[in-house]
C-alpha positions as a Markdown table, in Angstrom:
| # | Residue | x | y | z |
|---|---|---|---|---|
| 1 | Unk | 5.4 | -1.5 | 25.8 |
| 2 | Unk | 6.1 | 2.1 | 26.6 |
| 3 | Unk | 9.5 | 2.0 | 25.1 |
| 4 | Unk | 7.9 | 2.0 | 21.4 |
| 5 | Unk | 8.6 | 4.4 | 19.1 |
| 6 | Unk | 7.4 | 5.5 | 15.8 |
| 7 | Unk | 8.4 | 7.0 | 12.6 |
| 8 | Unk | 6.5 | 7.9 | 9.8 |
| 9 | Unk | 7.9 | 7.2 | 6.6 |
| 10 | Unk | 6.9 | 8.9 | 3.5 |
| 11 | Unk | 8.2 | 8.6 | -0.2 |
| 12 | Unk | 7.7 | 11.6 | -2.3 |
| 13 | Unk | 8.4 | 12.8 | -5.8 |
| 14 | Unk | 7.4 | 16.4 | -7.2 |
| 15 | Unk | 3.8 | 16.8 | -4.8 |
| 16 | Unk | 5.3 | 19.5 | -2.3 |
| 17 | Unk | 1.4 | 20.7 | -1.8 |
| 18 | Unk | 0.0 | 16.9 | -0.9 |
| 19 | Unk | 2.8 | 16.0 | 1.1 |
| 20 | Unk | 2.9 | 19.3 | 3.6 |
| 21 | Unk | -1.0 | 18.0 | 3.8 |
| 22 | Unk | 0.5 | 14.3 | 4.6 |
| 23 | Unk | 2.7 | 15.6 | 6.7 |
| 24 | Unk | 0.7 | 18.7 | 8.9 |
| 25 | Unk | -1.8 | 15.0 | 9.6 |
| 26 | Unk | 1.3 | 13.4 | 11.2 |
| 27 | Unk | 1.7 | 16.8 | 13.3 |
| 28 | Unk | -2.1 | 16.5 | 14.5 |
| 29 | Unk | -1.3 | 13.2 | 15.8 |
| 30 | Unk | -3.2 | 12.6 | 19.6 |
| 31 | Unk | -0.4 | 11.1 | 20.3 |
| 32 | Unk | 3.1 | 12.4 | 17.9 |
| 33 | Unk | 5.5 | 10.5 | 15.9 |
| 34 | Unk | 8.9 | 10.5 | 17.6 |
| 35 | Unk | 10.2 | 11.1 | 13.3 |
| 36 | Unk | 9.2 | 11.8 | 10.4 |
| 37 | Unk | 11.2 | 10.6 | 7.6 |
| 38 | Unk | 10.8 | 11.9 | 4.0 |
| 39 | Unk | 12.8 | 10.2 | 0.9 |
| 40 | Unk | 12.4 | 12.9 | -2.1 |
| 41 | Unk | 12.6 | 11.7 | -5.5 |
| 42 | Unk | 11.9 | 15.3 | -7.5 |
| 43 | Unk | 14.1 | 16.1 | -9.5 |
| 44 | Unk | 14.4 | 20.0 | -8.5 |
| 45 | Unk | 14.5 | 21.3 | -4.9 |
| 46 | Unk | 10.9 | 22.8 | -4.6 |
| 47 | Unk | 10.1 | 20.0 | -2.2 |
| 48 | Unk | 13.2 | 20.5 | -0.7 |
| 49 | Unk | 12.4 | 24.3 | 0.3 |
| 50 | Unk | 8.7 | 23.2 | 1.7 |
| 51 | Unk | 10.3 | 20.9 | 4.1 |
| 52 | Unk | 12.7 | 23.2 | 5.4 |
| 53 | Unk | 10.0 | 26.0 | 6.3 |
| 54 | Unk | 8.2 | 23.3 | 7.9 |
| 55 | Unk | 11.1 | 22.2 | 9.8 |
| 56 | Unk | 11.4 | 25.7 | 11.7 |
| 57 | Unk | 8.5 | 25.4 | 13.4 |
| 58 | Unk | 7.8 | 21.5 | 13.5 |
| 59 | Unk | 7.7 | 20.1 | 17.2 |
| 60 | Unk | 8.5 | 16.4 | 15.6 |
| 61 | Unk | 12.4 | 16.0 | 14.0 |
| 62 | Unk | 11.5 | 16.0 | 10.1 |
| 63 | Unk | 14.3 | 14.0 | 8.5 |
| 64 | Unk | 14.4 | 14.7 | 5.0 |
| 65 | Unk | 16.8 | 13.4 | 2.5 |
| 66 | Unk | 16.8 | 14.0 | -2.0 |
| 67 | Unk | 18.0 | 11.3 | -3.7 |
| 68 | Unk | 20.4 | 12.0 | -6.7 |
| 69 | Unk | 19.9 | 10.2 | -8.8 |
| 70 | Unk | 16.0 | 9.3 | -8.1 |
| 71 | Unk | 16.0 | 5.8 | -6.8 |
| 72 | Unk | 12.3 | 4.6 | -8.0 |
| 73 | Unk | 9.0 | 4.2 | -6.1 |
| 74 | Unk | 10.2 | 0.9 | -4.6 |
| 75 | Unk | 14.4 | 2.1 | -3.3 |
| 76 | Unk | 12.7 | 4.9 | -2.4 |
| 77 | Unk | 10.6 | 3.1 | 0.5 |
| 78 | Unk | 13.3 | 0.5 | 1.2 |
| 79 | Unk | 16.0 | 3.2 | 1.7 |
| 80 | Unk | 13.2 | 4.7 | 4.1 |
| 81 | Unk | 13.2 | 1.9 | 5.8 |
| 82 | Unk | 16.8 | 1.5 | 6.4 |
| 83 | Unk | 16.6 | 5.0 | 7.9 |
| 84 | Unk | 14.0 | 4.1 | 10.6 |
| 85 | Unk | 16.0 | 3.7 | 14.2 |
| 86 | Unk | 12.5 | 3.9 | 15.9 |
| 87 | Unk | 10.9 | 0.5 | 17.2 |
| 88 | Unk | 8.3 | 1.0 | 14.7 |
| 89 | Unk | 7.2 | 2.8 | 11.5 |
| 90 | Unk | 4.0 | 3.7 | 9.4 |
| 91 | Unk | 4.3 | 3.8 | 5.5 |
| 92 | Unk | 2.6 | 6.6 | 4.6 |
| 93 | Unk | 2.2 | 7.9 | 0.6 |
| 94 | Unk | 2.1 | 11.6 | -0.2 |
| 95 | Unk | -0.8 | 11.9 | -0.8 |
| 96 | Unk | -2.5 | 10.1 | 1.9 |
| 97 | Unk | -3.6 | 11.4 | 5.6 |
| 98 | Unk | -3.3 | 9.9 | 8.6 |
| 99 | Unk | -6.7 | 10.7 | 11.2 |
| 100 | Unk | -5.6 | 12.1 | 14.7 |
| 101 | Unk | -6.3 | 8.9 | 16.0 |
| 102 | Unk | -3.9 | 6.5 | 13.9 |
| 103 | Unk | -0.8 | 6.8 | 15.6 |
| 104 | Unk | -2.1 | 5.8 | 19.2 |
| 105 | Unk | -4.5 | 3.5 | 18.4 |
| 106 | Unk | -2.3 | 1.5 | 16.3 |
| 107 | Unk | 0.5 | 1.3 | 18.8 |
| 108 | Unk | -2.2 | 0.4 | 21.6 |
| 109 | Unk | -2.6 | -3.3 | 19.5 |
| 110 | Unk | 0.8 | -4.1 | 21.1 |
| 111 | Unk | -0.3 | -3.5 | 24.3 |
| 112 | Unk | -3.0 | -6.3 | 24.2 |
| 113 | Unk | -0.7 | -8.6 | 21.3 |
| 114 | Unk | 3.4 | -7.3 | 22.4 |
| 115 | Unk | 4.3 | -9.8 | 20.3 |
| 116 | Unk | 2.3 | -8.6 | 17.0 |
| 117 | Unk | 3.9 | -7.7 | 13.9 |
| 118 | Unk | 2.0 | -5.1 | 12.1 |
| 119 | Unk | -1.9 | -3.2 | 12.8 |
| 120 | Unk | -4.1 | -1.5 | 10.4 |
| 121 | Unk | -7.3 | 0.3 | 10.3 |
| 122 | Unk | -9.7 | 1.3 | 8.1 |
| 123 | Unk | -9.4 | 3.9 | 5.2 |
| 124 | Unk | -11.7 | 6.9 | 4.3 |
| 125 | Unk | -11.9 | 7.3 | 0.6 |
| 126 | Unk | -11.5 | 11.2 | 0.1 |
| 127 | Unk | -11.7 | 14.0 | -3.1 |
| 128 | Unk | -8.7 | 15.6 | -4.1 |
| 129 | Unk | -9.8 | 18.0 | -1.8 |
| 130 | Unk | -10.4 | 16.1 | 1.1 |
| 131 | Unk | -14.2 | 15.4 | 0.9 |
| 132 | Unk | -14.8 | 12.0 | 2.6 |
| 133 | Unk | -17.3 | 9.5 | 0.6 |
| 134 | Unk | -18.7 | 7.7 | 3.2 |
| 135 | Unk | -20.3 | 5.2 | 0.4 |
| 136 | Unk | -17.6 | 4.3 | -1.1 |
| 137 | Unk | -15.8 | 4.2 | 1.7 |
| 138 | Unk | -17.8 | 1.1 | 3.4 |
| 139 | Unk | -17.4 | -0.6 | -0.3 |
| 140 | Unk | -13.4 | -0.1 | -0.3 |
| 141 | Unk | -13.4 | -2.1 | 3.0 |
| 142 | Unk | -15.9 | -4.5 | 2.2 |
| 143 | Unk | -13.6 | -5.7 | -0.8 |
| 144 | Unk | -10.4 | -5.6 | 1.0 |
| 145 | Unk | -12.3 | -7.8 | 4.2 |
| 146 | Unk | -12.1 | -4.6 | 6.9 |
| 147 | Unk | -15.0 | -5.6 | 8.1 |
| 148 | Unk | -16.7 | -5.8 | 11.8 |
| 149 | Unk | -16.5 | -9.7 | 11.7 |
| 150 | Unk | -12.5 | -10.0 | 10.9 |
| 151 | Unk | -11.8 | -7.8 | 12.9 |
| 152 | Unk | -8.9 | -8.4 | 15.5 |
| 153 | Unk | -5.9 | -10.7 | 15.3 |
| 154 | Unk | -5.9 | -12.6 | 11.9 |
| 155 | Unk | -6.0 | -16.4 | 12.5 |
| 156 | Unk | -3.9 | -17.0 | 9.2 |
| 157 | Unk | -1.3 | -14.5 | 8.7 |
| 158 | Unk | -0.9 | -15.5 | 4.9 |
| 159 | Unk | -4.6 | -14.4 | 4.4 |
| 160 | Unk | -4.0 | -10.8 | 4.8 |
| 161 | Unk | -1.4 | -10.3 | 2.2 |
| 162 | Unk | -3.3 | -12.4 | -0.4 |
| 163 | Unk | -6.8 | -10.9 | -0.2 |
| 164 | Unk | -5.0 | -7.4 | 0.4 |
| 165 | Unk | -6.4 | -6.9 | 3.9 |
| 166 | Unk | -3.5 | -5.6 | 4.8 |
| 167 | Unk | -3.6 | -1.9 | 2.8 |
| 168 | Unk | -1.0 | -0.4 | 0.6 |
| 169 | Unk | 0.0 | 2.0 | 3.6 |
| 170 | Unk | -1.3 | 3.6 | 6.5 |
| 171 | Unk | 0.0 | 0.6 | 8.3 |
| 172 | Unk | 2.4 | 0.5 | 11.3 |
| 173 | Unk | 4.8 | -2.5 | 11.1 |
| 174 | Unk | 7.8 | -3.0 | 13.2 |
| 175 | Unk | 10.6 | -1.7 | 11.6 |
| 176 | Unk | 13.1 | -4.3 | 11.7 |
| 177 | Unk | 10.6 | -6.6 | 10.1 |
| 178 | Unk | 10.2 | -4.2 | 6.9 |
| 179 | Unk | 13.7 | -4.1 | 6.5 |
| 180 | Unk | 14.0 | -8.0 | 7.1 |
| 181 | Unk | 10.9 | -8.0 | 3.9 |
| 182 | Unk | 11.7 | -5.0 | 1.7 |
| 183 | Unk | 10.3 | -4.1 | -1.2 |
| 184 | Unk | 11.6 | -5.8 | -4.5 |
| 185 | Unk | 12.8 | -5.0 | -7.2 |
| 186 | Unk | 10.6 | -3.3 | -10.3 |
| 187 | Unk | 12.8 | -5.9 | -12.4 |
| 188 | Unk | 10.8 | -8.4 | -10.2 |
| 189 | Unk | 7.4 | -7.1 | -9.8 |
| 190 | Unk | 6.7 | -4.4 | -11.9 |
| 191 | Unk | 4.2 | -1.1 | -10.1 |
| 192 | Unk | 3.0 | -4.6 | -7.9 |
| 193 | Unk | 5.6 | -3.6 | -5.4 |
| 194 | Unk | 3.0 | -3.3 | -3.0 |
| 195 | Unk | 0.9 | -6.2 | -3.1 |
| 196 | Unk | 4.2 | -8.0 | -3.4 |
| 197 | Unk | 5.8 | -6.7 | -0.2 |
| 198 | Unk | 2.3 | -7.2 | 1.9 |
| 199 | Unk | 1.9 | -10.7 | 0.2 |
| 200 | Unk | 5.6 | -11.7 | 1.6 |
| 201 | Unk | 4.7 | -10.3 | 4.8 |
| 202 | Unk | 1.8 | -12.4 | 5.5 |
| 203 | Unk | 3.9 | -15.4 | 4.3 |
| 204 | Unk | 6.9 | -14.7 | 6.2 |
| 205 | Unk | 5.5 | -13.5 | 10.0 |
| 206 | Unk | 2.8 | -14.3 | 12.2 |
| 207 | Unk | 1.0 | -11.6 | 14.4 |
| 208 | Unk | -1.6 | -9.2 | 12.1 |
| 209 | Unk | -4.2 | -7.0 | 13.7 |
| 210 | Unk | -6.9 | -5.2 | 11.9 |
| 211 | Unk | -8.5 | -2.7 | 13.8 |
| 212 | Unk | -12.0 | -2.1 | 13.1 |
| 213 | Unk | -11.9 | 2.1 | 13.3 |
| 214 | Unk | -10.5 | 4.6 | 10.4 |
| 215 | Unk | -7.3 | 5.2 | 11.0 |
| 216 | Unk | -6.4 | 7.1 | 7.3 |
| 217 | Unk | -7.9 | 8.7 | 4.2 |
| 218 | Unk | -7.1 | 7.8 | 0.7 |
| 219 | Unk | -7.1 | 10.5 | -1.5 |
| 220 | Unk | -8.0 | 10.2 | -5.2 |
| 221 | Unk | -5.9 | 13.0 | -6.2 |
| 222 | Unk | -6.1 | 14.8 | -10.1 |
| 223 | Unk | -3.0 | 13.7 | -11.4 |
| 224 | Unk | -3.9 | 9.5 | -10.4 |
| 225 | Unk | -1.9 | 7.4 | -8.6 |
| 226 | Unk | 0.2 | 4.5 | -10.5 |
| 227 | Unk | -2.2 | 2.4 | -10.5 |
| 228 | Unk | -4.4 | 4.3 | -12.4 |
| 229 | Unk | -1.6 | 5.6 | -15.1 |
| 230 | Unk | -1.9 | 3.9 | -18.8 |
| 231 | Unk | 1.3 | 2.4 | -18.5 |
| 232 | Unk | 0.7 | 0.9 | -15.1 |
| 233 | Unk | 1.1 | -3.0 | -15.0 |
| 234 | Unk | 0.1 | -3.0 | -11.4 |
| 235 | Unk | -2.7 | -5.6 | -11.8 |
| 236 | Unk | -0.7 | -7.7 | -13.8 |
| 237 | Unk | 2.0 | -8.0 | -12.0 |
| 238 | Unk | 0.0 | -8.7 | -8.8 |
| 239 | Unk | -1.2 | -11.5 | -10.8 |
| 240 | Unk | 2.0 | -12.6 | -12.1 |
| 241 | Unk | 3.5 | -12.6 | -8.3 |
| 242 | Unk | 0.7 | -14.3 | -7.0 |
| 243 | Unk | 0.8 | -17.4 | -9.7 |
| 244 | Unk | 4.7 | -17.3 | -9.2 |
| 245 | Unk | 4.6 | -17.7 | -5.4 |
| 246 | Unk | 5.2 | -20.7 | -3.0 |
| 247 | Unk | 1.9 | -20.7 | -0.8 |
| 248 | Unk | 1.0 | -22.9 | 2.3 |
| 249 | Unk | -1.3 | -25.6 | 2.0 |
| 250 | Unk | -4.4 | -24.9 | 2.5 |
| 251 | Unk | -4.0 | -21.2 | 0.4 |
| 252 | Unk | -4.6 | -22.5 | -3.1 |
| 253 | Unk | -8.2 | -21.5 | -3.2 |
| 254 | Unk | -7.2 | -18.2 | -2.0 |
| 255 | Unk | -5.1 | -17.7 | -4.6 |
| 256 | Unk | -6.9 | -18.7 | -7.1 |
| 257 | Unk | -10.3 | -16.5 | -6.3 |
| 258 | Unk | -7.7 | -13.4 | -5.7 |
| 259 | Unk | -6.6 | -14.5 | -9.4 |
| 260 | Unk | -10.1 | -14.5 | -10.9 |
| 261 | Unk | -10.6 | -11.2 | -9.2 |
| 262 | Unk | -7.5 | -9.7 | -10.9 |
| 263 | Unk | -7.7 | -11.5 | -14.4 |
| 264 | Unk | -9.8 | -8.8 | -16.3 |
| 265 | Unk | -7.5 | -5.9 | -15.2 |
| 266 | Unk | -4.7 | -7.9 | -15.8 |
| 267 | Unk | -5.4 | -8.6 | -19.1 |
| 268 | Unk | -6.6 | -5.0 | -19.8 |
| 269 | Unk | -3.1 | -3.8 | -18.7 |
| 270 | Unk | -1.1 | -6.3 | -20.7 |
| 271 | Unk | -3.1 | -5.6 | -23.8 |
| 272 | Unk | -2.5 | -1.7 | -23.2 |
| 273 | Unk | 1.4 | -2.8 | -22.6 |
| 274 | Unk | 1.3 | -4.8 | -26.1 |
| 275 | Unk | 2.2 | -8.1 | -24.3 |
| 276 | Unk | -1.0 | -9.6 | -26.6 |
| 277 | Unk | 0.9 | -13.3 | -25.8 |
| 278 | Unk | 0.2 | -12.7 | -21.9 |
| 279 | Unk | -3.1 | -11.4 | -22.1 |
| 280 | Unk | -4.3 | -14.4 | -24.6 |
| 281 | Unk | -2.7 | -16.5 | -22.1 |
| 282 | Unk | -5.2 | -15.3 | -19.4 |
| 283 | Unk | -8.3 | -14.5 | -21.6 |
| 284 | Unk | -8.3 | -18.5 | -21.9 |
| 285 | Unk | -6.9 | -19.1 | -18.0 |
| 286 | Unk | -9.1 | -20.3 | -15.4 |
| 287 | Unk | -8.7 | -17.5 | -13.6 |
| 288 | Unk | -10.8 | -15.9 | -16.6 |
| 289 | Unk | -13.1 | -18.8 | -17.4 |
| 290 | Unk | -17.0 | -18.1 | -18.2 |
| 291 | Unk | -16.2 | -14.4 | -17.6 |
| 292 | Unk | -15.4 | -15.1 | -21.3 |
| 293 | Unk | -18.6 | -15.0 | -23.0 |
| 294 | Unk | -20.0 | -11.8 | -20.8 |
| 295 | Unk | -20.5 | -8.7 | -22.7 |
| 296 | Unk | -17.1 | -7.4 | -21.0 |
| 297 | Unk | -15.1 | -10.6 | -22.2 |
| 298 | Unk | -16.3 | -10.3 | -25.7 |
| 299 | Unk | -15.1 | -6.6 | -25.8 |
| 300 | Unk | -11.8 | -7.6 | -24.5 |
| 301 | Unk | -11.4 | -9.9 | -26.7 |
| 302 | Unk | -11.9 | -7.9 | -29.7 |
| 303 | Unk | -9.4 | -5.3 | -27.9 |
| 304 | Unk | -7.1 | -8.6 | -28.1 |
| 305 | Unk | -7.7 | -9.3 | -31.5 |
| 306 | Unk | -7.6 | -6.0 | -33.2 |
């Protein structure tokens, strides 16, 4: 498989300092990126001059490109997509690092599995600043199943998009299948572009490969990410897309402990939203159940109530 080829593909909007970070990690790559391909959604040029300095001295073609009008988190990543001539690609945000490592290692699954369609790795959790917490670290991949024992090809490729194995990026897919996926529209899912897109993956392809070593860091940066904003639905409409969606036989209890394990954020959200019909509708789900009478059910019921 030594005719593969790799971009990395990152969306940005108005973080010129994280993404030179984001992208001097793809530049200390053991083994390089044939492109990297940035889609800019700041509204002024700022991120626009960084790249260009970087450019002049960059051994790996930076491919940069300002969209006017912005085209939104999700267009923003499909239209990177589209962009991608290489063989394969990694998603990576702007705020994120890839380890020296990721690059090779992930491309080294094909060589064992040609025929696989994406390969992850572990993910640091860092500071703003970089500092790695090795605690919760381990407890990030513990709940998202990177663990020693799964590691390897994934015996059921709709399991990895459900229980989220499969990470938000940092992944290398082959690029014709993300443009054959795409992202959806936020009409359609809401800030769970991402859980949608990995969900359809895992329905739609076979061929998954978790590698058990860290291939990224995750950074927790000052300003949040989306999913921690107060008018992020992203837990809700992960749950919404997960009720909504056609699953094989055999996936229903999946489903429906991923639901329980989303249905007090999800209410949280839609209460914080005003969507008090929704969240009453999930208070008495299920998916909620004896959660209910807890201490942290009573509270958000009162939230519900008041």
């Amino acid at each position: 498989m030594s005719g593969n080829t790799v971009s990395v593909c990152i969306p940005t909007r108005h973080r010129s300092d994280l993404l030179t970070e984001a992208i001097l990690s793809c530049l200390a790559q053991t083994r390089l990126p044939d492109a990297i391909l940035i889609a800019d959604d700041s509204e002024d040029s700022v991120t626009e001059e960084t790249v260009a300095k970087l450019q002049e001295t960059t051994p790996v073609p930076i491919q940069y490109r300002r969209n006017s009008p912005p085209l939104g988190q999700n267009e923003n990543t499909n239209s990177l997509f589209d962009r991608a001539t290489t063989t394969h690609l990694i998603l990576l945000h702007d705020d994120d690092w890839l380890l020296p490592n990721a690059i090779g290692d992930l491309l080294n699954c094909w060589m064992e599995y040609p025929n696989l369609t994406a390969a992850y790795g572990k993910q640091y959790v860092a500071s703003h600043d970089g500092t790695i917490d090795v605690s919760r670290s381990h407890g990030l991949n513990t709940a998202y199943h990177r663990t020693s024992e799964r590691a390897g090809l994934q015996p059921r490729s709709w399991e990895v998009g459900i229980l989220q194995q499969f990470p938000n990026d940092c992944y290398m897919v082959k690029s014709d299948v993300a443009r054959a996926v795409r992202w959806r529209a936020v009409s359609e899912v809401g800030d769970g572009g991402d859980f949608d897109f990995g969900l359809r993956m895992g329905l739609q392809n076979d061929g998954f490969f978790f590698l058990d070593t860290y291939t990224a860091k995750y950074r927790e940066t000052a300003s949040g990410s989306i999913s921690a904003s107060d008018s992020s639905d992203t837990a809700l409409s992960s749950y919404r897309v997960l009720r909504q969606m056609n699953l094989p036989e055999g996936a229903e209890k999946l489903r429906d402990l991923k639901m329980k394990n989303l249905a007090p954020r999800a209410m949280m959200q839609a209460i914080k939203l005003g969507r008090k019909k929704e969240a009453a509708q999930i208070y008495f789900s299920k998916h909620h159940g004896r959660r209910a009478f807890t201490l942290g059910g009573i509270r958000r019921l009162l939230l519900l109530l008041s």
